[in-house]
N, C-alpha and C positions, 0 to 999 in steps of 0.2 A: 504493500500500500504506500508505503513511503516512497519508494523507486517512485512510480506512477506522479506522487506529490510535486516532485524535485522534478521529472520528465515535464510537465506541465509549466511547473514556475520558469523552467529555463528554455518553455518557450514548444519543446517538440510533442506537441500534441498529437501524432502518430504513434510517436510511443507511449507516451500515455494510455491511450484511450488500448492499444494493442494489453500492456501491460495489466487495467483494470479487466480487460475482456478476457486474460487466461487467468485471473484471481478469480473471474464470477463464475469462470467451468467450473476451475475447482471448489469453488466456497459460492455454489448459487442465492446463499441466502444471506451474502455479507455487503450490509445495509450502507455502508461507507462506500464498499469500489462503486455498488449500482447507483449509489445517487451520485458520486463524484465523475461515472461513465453519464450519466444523464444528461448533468449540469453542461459538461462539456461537448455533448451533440446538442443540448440546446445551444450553448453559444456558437457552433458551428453549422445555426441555422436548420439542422435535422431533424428537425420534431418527431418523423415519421420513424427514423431510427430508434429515438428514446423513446417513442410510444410504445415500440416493437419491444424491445430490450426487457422494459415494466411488466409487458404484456406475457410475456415468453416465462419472464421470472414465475407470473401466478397461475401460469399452465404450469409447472413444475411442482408449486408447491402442494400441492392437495396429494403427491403420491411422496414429497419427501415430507412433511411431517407426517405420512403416514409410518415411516420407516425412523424417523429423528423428530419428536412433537419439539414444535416449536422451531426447526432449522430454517424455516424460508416464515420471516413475520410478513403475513398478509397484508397486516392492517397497513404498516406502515410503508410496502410496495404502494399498494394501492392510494396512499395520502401521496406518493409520490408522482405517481399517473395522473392523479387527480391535478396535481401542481403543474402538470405540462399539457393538459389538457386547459389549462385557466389560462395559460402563457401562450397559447392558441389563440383563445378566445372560442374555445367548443365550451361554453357555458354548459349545456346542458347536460354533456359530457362528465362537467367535473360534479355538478352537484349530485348525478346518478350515481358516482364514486364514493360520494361525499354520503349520501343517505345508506350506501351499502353499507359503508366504515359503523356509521352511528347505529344502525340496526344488528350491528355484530357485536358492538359493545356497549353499552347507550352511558357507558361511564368516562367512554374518550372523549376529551374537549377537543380534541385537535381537529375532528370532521364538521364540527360547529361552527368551530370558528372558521374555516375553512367556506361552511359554509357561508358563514354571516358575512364574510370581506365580500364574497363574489357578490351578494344581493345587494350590500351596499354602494359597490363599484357599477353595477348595474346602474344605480340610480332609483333602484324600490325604495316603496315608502319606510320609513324608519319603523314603520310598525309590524313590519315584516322582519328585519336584523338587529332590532333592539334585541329584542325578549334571546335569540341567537346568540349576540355578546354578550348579558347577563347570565346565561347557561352554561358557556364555554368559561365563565371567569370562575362560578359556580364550582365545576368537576377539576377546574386546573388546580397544579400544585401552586401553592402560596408562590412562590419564585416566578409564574407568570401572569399571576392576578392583574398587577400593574404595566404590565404590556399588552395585557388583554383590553383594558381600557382605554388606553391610548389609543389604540386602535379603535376601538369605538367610536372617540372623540376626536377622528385626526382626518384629517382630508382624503377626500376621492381619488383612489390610486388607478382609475379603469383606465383600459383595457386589461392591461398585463396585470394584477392583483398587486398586494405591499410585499415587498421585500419585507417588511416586519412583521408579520403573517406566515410570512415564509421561514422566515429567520427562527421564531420563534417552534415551527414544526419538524426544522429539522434538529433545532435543538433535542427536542426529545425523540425524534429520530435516531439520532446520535447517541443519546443516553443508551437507549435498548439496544444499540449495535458495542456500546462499550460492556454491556453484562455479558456477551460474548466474546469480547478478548480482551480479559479482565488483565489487567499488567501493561495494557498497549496505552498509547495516547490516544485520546478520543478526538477525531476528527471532522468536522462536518464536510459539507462540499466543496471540494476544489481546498483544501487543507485546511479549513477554517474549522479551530477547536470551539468547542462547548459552551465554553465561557466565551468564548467571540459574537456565538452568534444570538446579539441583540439585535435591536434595531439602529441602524447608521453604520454598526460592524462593517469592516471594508475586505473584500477577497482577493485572494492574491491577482497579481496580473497573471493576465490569460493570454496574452500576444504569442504568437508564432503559427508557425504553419499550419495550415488547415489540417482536419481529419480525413482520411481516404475515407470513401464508401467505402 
């Protein structure tokens, strides 16, 4: 994972993206390489790869937690399809994500609030993404009560959804990819640690060559 980190900040994004794609054969359900492979077809304009990539992951997982419970986490594949799905603008796309995630657990904030940014970036009535924000600050841990309000109370980020929104999802993302390699540094996307990713957090540059198909 680090190779891949260091391959990216210095710019060669083919090996990068090569590098996360022989970690994901071997480790399909490691939350770090697939959002950090994501992040980086999304900045190389690939949507349909990172859709693919998300998609391919949760065809997988229903036969390997059947053989390892827990190796491929759904939910948070899926908050992550849902994230490139918004970054589209397939609105309806992501909220279908987004209601799957919340009927799978009705105790995750993260598909609430997920959903409550897109309605509000839409432009729906407040009467529709309040009660949305107020639910999502409700189930979150104390640590994103106050980013969850902000958000609330903080300007219209449409089309593309808030990086703060974001920031804050894959923060706990990250978390549950750190209960599985417990002793490593916890990473978010594109090498950004745990405690980085607030809202204004800044990601490493991304500059250099494109990614091959």
């Amino acid at each position: 994972m680090l190779l891949a980190q260091v391959q990216q900040q210095t710019g060669d994004r083919e090996a990068a993206a090569q590098t996360y794609r022989t970690l994901i054969e071997k480790q399909p359900g490691n939350l770090k390489a697939l959002q950090s492979l994501a992040a980086l077809l999304m900045q190389e304009n690939r949507p349909t790869a990172a859709v693919s990539l998300l998609q391919d992951t949760l065809k997988l997982a229903p036969e390997a937690n059947q053989a390892e419970p827990g190796k491929i986490d759904e939910a948070a594949v899926k908050l992550m399809l849902g994230e490139v799905y918004t970054q589209q603008n397939r609105v309806d796309d992501a909220i279908k994500i987004y209601d799957e995630v919340q009927a799978e657990n009705a105790e995750d904030f993260r598909p609430v609030l997920a959903k409550a940014m897109v309605f509000k970036n839409q432009g729906r009535d407040a009467g529709e993404y309040d009660p949305l924000f107020e639910n999502a600050a409700a189930l979150a841990p104390d640590r994103y009560k106050d980013q969850i309000q902000q958000l609330a109370k903080g300007p219209v980020t449409a089309p593309v959804g808030s990086k703060a929104e974001a920031d804050v999802i894959k923060a706990t993302t990250a978390e549950k990819a750190a209960e599985k390699s417990s002793g490593e540094s916890v990473e978010g996307s594109a090498g950004q640690s745990v405690d980085a990713a607030t809202p204004g957090a800044e990601a490493p540059a991304d500059a250099g060559a494109p990614v091959s198909p």
